[in-house]
C-alpha positions, 0 to 999 in steps of 0.5 A: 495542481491536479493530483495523479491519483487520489484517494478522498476521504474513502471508507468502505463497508461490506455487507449490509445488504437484503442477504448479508445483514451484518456489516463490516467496515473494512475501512472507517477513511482514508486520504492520499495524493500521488502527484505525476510531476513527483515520482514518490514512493509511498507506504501504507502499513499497519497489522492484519485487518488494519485496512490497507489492503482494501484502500489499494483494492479501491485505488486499483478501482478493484472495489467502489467506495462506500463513501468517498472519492478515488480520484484519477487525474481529477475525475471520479473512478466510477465515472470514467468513460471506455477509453478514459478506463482503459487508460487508467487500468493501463497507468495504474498496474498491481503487484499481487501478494502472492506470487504463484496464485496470479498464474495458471499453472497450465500456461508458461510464464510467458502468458503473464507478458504477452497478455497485456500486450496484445491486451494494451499494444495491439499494434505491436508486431511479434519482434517488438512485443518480444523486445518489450518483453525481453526489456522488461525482464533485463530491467527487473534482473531476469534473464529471457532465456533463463525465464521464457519458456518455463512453467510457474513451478519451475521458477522461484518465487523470486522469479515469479514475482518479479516476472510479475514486476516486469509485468507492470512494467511493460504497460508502461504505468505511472504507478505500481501498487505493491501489495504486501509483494515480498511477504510470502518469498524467502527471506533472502530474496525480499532484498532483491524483489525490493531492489527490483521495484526501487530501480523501476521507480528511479529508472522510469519514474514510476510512483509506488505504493508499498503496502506491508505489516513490516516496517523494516522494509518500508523504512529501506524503501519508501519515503513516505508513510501512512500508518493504518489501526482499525480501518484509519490513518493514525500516522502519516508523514516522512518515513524517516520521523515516523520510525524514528520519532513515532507519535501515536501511541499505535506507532510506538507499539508497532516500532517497539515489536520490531526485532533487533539483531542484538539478543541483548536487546529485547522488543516489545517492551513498552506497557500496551493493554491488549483489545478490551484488557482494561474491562471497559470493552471496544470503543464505539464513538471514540478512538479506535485505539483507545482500549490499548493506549496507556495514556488514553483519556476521557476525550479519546472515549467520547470523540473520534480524534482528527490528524494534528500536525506534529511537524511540517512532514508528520502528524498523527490523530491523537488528542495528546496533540490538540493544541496543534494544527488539524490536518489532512494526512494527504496534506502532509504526504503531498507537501514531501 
């Protein structure tokens, strides 16, 4: 079956060109399928410059790949026709990090909502563009007479983003892209904008992709997982065998930063070296986490490692697996 989105082995790397000569691979590759006959919600999470934020830019179609494939309902991204694009810009909305930056100060936060109507329904007449409006905001928790009206400044952040959940929400998608959405609002209102984005995927059937550096709220949101280090999958599988029985040893480390309520019980305790402490300096050929792991061999120096599969929903590219299965990690995500 024909996966809804897709992402084939995907890379992407900036510069390069006549003015900018350096190049940075923001991206080494990447492979996800979301089917449409499953609605799903997806994580993709690692540290700060791990990639992820650049693979949602290339499935928002934002960005074109340096190599690789973003595929929608089987066709290539770069090669969609005016309508066919429009169709897909409409089905695949995002969710923005920061929930003030998204909009103009100078309009109220109506603007947000009716834009996209008059953009995507221009059909619609005022009384049904207001109903959709005021259906979307109910089904994010918002009140329209509480909302409408209003400048960004006088909304929480809360409020703003899930104004902007809401905005998604009235084109109607087949899958939000959720972009680091709770990780500049108070702690106290991550819960409600998750609660949020959880009841659209269960009451409308819309597929999400979370992405996050913070694998609590992923855990509590999400079913499936791709861990990313370095531009790479290194992790991919059921959320609830990666947190819990994490392979790579990249995934360790990061279960291990997780901080416990408990003062008696300390984190961050397993032997990792920090980049390039082991006096050997970066790996260029081989795995990108190598001059960090403690269990690092001579192989992990000299070859890039394939994903081997773990267990029927985990799998992780790491040589201390080799005599298992080589796999794609959108292989096991899909099989979910």
């Amino acid at each position: 079956m024909t996966a809804l989105l897709e992402a084939v082995d995907v890379g992407k790397t900036f510069g390069g060109g006549l003015f900018d000569k350096k190049k940075t691979v923001a991206l080494q590759t990447a492979s996800l399928e979301i089917h449409g006959d499953r609605p799903s919600i997806t994580a993709i999470a690692g540290e700060s410059g791990s990639g992820k934020t650049t693979l949602a830019r290339l499935l928002l179609g934002i960005t074109r790949p340096s190599s690789g494939q973003i595929l929608y309902k089987g066709q290539d991204l770069q090669a969609l026709g005016g309508n066919e694009w429009k169709v897909f810009r409409r089905e695949v909305q995002a969710v923005f990090q920061d929930p003030f930056a998204v909009y103009n100060p100078f309009y109220a936060v109506d603007h947000v909502l009716t834009s996209p109507i008059s953009k995507f329904f221009p059909q619609a007449s005022k009384t049904e563009a207001q109903q959709m409006i005021e259906d979307a905001l109910r089904a994010v928790g918002l009140r329209s007479e509480e909302t409408l009206g209003r400048y960004p400044h006088q909304l929480s952040g809360g409020q703003r983003q899930r104004i902007m959940v809401a905005r998604a929400l009235l084109l109607k998608p087949r899958i939000i892209i959720a972009d680091e959405p709770v990780s500049m609002v108070d702690a106290s209102l991550r819960a409600t904008i998750l609660e949020s984005l959880l009841n659209v995927h269960k009451q409308f059937g819309i597929s999400l992709i979370y992405i996050t550096h913070d694998l609590t709220t992923a855990y509590q949101l999400c079913e499936n997982i791709l861990i990313m280090y370095k531009g790479n999958v290194v992790e991919a599988g059921d959320v609830d065998r990666v947190i819990k029985e994490p392979r790579h040893p990249y995934t360790q480390l990061l279960v291990d930063s997780i901080p416990q309520a408990n003062p008696k019980v300390r984190w961050g305790q397993l032997d990792f070296r920090t980049p390039s402490s082991n006096g050997k300096g970066p790996i260029k050929n081989g795995c990108s986490f190598a001059d960090r792991c403690p269990r690092v061999m001579a192989v992990c120096r000299q070859q890039v490692p394939p994903t081997f599969r773990i267990h029927e929903r985990q799998a992780a590219a790491c040589f201390l697996y080799d005599n298992t299965q080589v796999v794609e990690p959108s292989d096991v995500i899909a099989a979910g």
